[in-house]
C-alpha positions in Angstrom: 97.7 45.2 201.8 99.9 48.2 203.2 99.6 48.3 207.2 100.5 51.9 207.2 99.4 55.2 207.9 97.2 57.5 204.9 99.7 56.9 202.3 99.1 60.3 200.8 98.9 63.2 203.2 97.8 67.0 201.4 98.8 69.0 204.6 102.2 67.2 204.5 105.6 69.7 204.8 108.6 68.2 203.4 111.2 70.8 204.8 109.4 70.2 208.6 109.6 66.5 207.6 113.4 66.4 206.9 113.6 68.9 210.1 112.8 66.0 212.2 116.1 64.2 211.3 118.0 67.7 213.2 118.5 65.7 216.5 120.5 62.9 214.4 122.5 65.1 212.5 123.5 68.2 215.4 126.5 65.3 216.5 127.8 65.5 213.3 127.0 69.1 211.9 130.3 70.5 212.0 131.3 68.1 209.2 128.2 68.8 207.3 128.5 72.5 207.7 132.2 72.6 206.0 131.7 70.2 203.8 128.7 72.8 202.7 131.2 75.4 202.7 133.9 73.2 200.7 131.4 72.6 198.4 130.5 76.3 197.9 133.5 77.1 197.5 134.3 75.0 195.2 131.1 75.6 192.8 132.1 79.4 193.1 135.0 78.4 191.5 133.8 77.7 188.2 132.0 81.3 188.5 135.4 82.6 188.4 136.7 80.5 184.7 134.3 83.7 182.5 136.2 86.4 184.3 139.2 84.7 183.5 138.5 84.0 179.7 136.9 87.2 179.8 140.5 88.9 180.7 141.9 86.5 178.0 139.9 87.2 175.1 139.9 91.2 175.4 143.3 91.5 176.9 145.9 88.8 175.4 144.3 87.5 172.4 143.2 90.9 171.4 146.7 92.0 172.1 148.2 88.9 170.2 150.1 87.9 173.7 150.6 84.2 173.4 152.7 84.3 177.1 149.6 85.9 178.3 147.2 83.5 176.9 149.5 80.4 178.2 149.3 82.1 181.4 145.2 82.5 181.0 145.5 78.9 180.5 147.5 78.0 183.7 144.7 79.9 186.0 142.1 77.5 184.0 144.1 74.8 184.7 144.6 75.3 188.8 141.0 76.8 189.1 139.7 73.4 187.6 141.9 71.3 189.8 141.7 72.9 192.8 137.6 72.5 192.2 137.8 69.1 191.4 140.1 69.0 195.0 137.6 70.4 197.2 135.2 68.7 196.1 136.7 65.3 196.7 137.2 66.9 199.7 133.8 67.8 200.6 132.7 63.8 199.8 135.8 62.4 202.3 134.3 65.0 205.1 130.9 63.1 205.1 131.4 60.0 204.2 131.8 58.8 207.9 129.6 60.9 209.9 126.4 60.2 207.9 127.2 56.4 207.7 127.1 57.2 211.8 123.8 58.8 211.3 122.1 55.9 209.4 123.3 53.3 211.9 122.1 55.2 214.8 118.2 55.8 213.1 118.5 51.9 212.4 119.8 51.2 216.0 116.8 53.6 217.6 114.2 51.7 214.8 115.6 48.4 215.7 115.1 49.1 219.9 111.9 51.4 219.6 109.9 47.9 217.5 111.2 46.0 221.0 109.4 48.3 223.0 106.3 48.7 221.0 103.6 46.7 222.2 102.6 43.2 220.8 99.1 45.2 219.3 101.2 47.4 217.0 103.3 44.1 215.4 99.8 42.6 215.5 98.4 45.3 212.8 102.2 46.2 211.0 103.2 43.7 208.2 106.9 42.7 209.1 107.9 43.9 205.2 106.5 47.2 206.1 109.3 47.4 208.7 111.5 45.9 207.1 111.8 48.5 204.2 111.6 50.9 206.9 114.6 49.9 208.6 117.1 49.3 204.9 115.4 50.9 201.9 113.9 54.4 203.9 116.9 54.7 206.1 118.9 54.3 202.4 117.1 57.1 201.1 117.7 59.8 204.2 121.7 59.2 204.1 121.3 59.8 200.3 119.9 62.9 201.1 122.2 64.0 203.9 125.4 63.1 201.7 124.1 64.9 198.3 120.8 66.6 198.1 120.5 68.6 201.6 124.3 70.0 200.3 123.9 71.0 196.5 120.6 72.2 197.3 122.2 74.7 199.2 125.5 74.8 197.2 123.5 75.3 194.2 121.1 77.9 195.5 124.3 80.0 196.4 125.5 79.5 193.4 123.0 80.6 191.2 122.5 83.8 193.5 125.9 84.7 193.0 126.0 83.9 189.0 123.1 86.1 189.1 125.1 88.8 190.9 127.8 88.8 188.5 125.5 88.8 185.5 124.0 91.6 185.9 127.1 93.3 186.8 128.4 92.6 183.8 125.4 93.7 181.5 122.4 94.3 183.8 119.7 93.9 180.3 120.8 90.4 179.2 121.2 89.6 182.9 117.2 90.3 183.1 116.8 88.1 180.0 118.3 85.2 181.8 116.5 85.6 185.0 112.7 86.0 183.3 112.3 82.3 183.4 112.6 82.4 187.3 108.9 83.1 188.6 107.4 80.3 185.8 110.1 77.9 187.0 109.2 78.2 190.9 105.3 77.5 190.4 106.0 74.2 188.0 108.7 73.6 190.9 105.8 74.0 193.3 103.1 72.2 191.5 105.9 69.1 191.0 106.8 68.4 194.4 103.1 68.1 195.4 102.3 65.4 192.6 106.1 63.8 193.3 105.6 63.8 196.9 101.9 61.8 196.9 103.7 58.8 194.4 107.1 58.5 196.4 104.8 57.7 199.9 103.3 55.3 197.6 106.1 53.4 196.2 107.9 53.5 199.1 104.3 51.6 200.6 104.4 49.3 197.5 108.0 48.4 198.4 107.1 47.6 202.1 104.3 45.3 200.4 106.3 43.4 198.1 108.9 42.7 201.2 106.2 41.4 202.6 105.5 39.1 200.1 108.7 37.6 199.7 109.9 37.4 203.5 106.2 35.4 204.0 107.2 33.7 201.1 110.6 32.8 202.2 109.4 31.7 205.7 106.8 29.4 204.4 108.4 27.8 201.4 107.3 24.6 202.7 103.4 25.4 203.0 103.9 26.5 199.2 105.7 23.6 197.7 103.7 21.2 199.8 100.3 22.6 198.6 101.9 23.1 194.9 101.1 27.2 195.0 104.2 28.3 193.8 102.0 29.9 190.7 99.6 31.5 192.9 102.5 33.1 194.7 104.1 34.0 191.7 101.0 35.5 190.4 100.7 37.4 193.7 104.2 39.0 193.2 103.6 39.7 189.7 100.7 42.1 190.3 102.3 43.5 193.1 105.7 44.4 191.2 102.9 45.6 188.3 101.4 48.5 190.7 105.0 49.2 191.5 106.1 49.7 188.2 102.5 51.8 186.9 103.9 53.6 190.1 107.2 54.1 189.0 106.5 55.1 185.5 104.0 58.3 186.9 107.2 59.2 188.9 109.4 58.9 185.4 107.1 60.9 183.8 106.4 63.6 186.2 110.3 63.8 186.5 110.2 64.2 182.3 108.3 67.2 182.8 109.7 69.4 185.0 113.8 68.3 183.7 111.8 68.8 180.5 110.8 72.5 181.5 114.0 73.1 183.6 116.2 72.4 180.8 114.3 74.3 177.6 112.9 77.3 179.7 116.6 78.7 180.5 117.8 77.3 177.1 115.9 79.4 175.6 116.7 82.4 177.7 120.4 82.0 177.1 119.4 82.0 173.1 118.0 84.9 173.5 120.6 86.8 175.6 122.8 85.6 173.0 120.7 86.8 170.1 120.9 90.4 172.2 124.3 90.6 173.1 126.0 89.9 169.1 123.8 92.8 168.3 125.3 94.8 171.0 128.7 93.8 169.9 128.4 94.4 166.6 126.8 98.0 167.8 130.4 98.4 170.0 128.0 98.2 172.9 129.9 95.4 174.4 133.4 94.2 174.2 133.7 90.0 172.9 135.6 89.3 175.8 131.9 90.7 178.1 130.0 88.3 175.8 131.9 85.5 176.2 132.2 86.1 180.0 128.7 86.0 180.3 127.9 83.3 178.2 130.5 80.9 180.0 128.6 82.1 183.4 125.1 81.4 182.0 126.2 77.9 180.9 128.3 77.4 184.1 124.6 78.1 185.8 123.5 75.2 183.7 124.4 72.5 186.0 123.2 73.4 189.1 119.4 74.9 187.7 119.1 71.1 185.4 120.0 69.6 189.1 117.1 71.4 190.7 114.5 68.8 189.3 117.0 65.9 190.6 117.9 66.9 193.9 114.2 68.3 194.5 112.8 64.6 193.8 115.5 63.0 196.2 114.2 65.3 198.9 110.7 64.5 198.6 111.8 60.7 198.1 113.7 61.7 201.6 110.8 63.7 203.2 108.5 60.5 202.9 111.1 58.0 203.8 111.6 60.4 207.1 107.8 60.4 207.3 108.4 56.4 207.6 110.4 56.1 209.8 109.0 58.9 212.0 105.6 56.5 211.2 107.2 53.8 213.4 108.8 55.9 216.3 105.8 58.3 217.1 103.9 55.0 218.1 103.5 54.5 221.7 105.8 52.4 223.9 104.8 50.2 226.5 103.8 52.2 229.5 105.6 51.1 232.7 104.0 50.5 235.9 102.2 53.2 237.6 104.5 53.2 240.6 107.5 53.3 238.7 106.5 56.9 237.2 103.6 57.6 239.2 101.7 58.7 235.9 101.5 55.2 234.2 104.3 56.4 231.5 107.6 55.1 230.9 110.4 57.2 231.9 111.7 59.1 229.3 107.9 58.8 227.4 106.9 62.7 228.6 106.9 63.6 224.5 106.7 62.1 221.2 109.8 59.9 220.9 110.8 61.2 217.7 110.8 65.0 218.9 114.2 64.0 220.7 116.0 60.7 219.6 118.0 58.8 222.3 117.4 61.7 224.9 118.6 64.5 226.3 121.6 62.6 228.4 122.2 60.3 225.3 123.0 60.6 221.4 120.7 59.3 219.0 122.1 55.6 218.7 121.6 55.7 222.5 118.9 55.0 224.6 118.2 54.9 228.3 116.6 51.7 230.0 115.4 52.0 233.1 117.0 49.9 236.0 115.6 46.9 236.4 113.6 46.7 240.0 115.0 43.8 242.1 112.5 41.0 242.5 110.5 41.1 245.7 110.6 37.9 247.5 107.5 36.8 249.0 106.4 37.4 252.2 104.4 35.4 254.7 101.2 37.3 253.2 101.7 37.0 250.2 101.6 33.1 251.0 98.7 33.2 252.3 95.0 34.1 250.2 96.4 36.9 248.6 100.0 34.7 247.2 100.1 33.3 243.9 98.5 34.4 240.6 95.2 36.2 240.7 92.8 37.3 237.6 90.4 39.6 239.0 87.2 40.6 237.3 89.3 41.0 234.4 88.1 42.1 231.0 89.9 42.4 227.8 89.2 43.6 224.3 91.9 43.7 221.9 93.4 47.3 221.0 92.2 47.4 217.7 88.4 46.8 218.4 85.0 49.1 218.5 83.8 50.0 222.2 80.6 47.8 221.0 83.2 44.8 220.4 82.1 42.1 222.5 85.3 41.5 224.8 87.3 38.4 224.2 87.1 37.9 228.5 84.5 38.9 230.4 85.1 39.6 234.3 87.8 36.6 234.8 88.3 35.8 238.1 90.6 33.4 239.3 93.2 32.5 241.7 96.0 30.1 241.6 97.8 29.9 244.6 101.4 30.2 245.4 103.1 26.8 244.6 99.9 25.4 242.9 99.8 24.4 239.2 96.1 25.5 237.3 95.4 23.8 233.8 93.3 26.1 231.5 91.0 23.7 229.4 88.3 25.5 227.0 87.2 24.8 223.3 88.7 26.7 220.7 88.3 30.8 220.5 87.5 30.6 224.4 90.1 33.1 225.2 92.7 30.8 226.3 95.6 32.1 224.4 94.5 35.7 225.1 94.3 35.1 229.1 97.7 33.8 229.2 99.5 36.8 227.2 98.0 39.3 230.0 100.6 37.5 232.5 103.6 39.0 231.0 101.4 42.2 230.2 102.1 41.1 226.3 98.7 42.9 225.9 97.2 45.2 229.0 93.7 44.1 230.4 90.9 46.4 229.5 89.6 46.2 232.9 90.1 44.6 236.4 93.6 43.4 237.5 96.1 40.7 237.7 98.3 40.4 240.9 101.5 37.9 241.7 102.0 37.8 245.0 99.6 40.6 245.8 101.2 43.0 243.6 99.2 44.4 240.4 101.3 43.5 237.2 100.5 47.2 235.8 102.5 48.5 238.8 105.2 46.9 238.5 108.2 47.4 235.8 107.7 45.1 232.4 111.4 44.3 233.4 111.1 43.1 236.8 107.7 40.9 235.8 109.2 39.3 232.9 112.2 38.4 235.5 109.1 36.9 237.6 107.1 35.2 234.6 108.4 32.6 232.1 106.0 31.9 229.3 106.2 29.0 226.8 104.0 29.7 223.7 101.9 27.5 221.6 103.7 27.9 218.2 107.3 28.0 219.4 109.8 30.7 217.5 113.3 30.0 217.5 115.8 32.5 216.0 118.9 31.9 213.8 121.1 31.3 216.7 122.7 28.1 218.8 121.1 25.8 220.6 122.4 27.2 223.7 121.4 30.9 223.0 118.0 30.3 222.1 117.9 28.1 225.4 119.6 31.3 227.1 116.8 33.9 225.8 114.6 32.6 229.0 117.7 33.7 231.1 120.8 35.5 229.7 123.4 34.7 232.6 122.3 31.1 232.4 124.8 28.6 232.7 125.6 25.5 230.6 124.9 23.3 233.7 121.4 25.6 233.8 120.6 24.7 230.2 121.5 20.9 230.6 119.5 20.9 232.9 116.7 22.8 231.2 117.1 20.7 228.1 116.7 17.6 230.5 113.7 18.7 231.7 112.2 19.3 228.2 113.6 15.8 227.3 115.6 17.7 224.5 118.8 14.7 224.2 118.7 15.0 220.4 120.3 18.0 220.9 123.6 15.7 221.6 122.7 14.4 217.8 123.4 17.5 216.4 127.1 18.0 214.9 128.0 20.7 217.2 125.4 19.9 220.1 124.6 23.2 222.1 126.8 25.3 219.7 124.7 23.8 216.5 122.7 26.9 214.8 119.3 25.7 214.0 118.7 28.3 211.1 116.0 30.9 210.7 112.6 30.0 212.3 114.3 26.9 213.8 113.0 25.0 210.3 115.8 22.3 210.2 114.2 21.0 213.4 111.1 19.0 213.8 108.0 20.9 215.5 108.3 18.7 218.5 111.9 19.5 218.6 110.9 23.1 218.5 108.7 23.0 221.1 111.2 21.2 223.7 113.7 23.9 223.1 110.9 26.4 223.8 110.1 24.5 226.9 113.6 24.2 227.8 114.3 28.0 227.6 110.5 29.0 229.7 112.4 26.5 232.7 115.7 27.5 231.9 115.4 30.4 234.5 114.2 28.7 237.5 111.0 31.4 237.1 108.4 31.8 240.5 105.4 31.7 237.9 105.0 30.0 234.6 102.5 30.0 232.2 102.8 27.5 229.2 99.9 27.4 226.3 99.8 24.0 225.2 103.5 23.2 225.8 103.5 19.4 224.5 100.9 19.3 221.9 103.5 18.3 219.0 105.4 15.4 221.4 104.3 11.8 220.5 102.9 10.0 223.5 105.9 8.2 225.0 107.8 11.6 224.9 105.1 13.3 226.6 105.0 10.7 229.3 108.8 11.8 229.9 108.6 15.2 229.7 105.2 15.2 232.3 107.6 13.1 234.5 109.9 16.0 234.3 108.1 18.7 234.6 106.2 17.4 237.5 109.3 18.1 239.4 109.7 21.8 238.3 105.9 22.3 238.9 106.6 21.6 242.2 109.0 25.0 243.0 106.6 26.9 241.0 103.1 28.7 240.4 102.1 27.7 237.3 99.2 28.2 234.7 98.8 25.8 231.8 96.7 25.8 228.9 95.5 22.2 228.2 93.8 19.9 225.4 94.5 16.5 226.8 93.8 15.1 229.6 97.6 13.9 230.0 98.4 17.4 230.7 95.6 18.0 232.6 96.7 15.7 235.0 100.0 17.5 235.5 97.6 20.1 237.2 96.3 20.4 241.0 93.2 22.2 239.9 91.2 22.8 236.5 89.7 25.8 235.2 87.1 25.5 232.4 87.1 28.6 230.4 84.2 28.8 228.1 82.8 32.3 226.1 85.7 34.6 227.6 84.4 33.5 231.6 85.6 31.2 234.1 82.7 28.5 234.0 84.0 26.0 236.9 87.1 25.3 238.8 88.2 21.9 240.7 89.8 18.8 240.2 89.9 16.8 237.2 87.5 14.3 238.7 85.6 16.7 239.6 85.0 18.6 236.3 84.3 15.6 234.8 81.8 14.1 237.4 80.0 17.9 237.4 80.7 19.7 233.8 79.2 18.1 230.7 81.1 20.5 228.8 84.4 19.3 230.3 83.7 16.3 230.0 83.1 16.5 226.3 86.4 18.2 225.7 87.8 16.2 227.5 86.6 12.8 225.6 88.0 11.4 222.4 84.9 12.8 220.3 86.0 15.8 221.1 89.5 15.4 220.2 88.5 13.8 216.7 86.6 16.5 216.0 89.1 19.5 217.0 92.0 17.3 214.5 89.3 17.2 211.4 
């Protein structure tokens, strides 16, 4: 079920993994670096508490100095609270910076999925991005604000415990350190094995968030159709491989805390064994043996914290890998005259190599100006105005070269002014004609021109200023009236969207308890689909738009509120080029010309009369049997 890339990858590095999160951090890496150096300073602290008891136990108790023992116990005291200082300390310093980091990762996520094309949502599950965008993101500023620290804290550490072992007696110091070169190959062998199951959970997760947002979102279809078991049953065995995931990363975690902890435990018995004999020899003063066990112990905590902070980086290194999944897919290439190589500015390299840019931070990013519109000129008005398919193939992204194309050498023209319906049976390529307009997908072959101008030269931004689309399944988003009216044209005023909402015969909107200002909810579900599918006609017209393609725009409207909202439209048609995909011959008529679109071609264009005096296959989609036949 996972839309993602080869969950488990052998070749995979997680330090040049979590090296890829540099460009986020730099802002803030003055912080980080002294809250590293707090934080050292603080853990060499506690190396400090054995030379003091050493000091204690062979100078004032030996000596039977109770004011030198009481002072013994004030240094304990202030080392111990100024430790406990710093490293509150340390915590304030990077509490704010790496909450800055996580919301600047999640702003690039959220406005690099608005630039990917409408293939790449096509083949990623939304739950996959979801978790990408809360859980992963979770797991990095973890990382930044503990792991990436003590692992460096702790490796300092243990070097200079290590230092001042030995100095004090070199032979039990090489007692304690044995265990080192065993340590670093189960170490090794662990983070390989630990690395493979977090990309896999992490996967899992994405999969069960996909579950319950689908579930969620169509709570309806499953009470209706009584599968609230089935979907149950699906989630069950979902959170099942989850958990049998889970459990392989508690046990591989058992075993290496399990060798972390005894291997060194047993050293320090050992060195302990050693150094009584060597007092009891007079080799080595109490207070030396009690110094160097304190350190050993004090080493304790930061070698046990290996295992921890070494599974929170690889949880971090795959999370990164995640995210990195997303951003390292390719934008949506701008028109070839914008950049004069077909990319989008700013697209040279891999967008996560530098996030937000050279000019910009990571939560920014630059958007190219928008290109004014070009207003037509007498030319364009003539043969060459309008909308034009020419010899245009497609073949979806995802398909074999031996695919047969979904459209197969389109041509077409629809002149400036004039309205084309686009009648075809189902799978005919419909749909798929009308999303090349806006360049939702990009043609595989030929070209598309408004006005004379090829849509793949010209800026997404300026065309989508040029081209309004209404889509067959409308999607509202958990907003107002008015703002979802407003996505077909942001500076829109309300005497704009009255308007709009007139022409989309859209008055139950003054039914609603706070009309325009009403939200209507996720999905737009607390409306009726033919309610939803005004308000998405109302926001394509909203703009005034030169060309406007709508795919079945009043299939869910009963017949008398069709009739008004053809009456309507018929007067916006009238300022604009327009292409509309049709079933019935009601919105046929709304059309000057007709093109039948049958196996991915353009089998006849002309009048409605005309298709029905010379097309047999028009003429049958366009009769009643037909119709009874596409509702069973």
């Amino acid at each position: 079920m996972s839309t993602t890339v080869e969950a488990a990858r052998t070749d995979r590095s997680a330090v040049r993994s979590l090296l890829r999160l540099w460009p986020y951090v730099r802002p803030v890496r003055a912080r980080l670096f002294t809250a590293a150096a707090v934080a050292i300073v603080a853990s060499c602290l506690s190396l400090v508490i054995p030379l003091v008891l050493k000091w204690m136990v062979d100078g004032p108790v030996a000596d039977r100095d109770v004011g030198g023992v009481w002072l013994g116990a004030l240094y304990l005291l202030l080392l111990g609270v100024a430790e406990a200082v710093l490293f509150g300390f340390r915590r304030w310093l990077v509490a704010r910076p790496l909450a800055r980091v996580e919301a600047a990762m999640r702003g690039d996520l959220f406005r690099h999925l608005q630039r990917l094309p409408v293939a790449f949502h096509d083949r990623w599950a939304s739950g996959q991005l979801l978790s990408r965008g809360t859980t992963d993101l979770m797991l990095v500023r973890l990382f930044l604000a503990f792991p990436l620290t003590f692992l460096l804290v702790n490796g300092v550490t243990i070097i200079v415990g290590a230092g001042i072992l030995l100095a004090q007696q070199w032979t039990l110091g090489l007692v304690l350190l044995a265990p080192v070169a065993p340590l670093v190959f189960v170490i090794a062998r662990f983070e390989v094995r630990y690395s493979s199951q977090a990309r896999t959970a992490q996967d899992q997760v994405g999969d069960l968030t996909t579950v319950v947002e689908e579930s969620v979102l169509g709570i309806r279809v499953i009470k209706g159709f009584g599968r609230h078991r089935s979907q149950a049953a699906a989630f069950r065995a979902l959170s099942e491989r989850l958990r049998g995931t889970e459990l392989v990363k508690a046990r591989l975690l058992a075993g290496i805390f399990g060798v972390i902890m005894t291997v060194p435990e047993l050293a320090i018995g050992a060195a302990l064994v050693l150094g009584t004999i060597q007092v009891a020899d007079g080799a080595l003063s109490a207070g030396t043996l009690v110094a160097f066990l304190s350190t050993a112990l004090a080493l304790r905590w930061p070698v046990d914290a290996m295992g921890f902070l070494l599974a929170m980086s690889q949880e971090a290194a795959t999370a990164t890998d995640r995210y990195f999944d997303v951003l390292d897919a390719e934008v949506e290439r701008e028109g070839k005259q914008g950049t004069g190589d077909g990319k989008a500015p700013g697209d040279g390299k891999r967008h996560g190599d530098e996030p937000g840019g050279a000019a910009t931070s990571p939560g920014q990013r630059p958007i190219p100006p928008a290109t004014p519109a070009k207003e037509p000129g007498p030319a364009e008005n003539g043969a060459g105005g309008g909308l034009r398919f020419e010899g245009v193939r497609f073949r979806y992204p995802d398909a074999s070269e031996d695919t047969e194309p979904v459209l197969k050498d389109v041509d077409l023209h629809i002149r400036s002014g004039e309205t084309m319906a686009l009648v075809g049976g189902t799978g005919s390529g419909k749909t798929t004609l009308t999303a090349l307009v806006p360049r939702l997908y990009e043609v595989t072959a030929g070209r598309i021109t408004l006005d004379g101008r090829d849509i793949a030269a010209m800026p997404r931004e300026e065309l989508r200023t040029l081209v309004s689309v209404a889509f067959e399944e409308p999607t509202l988003f958990s907003a107002s009236v008015g703002e979802n009216v407003r996505m077909g044209a942001e500076h829109a005023g309300d005497e704009e969207v009255r308007r709009a909402l007139d022409v989309a015969q859209a008055r139950f909107v003054d039914t609603l308890p706070r009309g325009c200002a009403t939200q209507v909810g996720e999905q737009g579900l607390s409306l009726s689909g033919g309610q939803r599918q005004r308000l998405a006609l109302a926001r394509a017209v909203v703009g005034e738009p030169r060309f406007l393609v709508l795919d079945d725009p009043l299939s869910a409207l009963d017949v008398q509120t069709e009739a008004l909202v053809e009456a309507a439209l018929r007067r916006v048609l009238r300022d604009t080029t327009a292409l509309v995909v049709a079933h019935r011959p009601s919105t046929v008529l709304l059309a000057d010309r007709v093109a039948l679109l049958s196996g991915g071609r353009v089998a006849a264009v002309g009048t409605h009369h005309e298709l029905l005096r010379d097309s047999a296959e028009y003429a049958w989609l366009m009769s009643g049997a037909h119709a009874e036949e596409r509702d069973r």
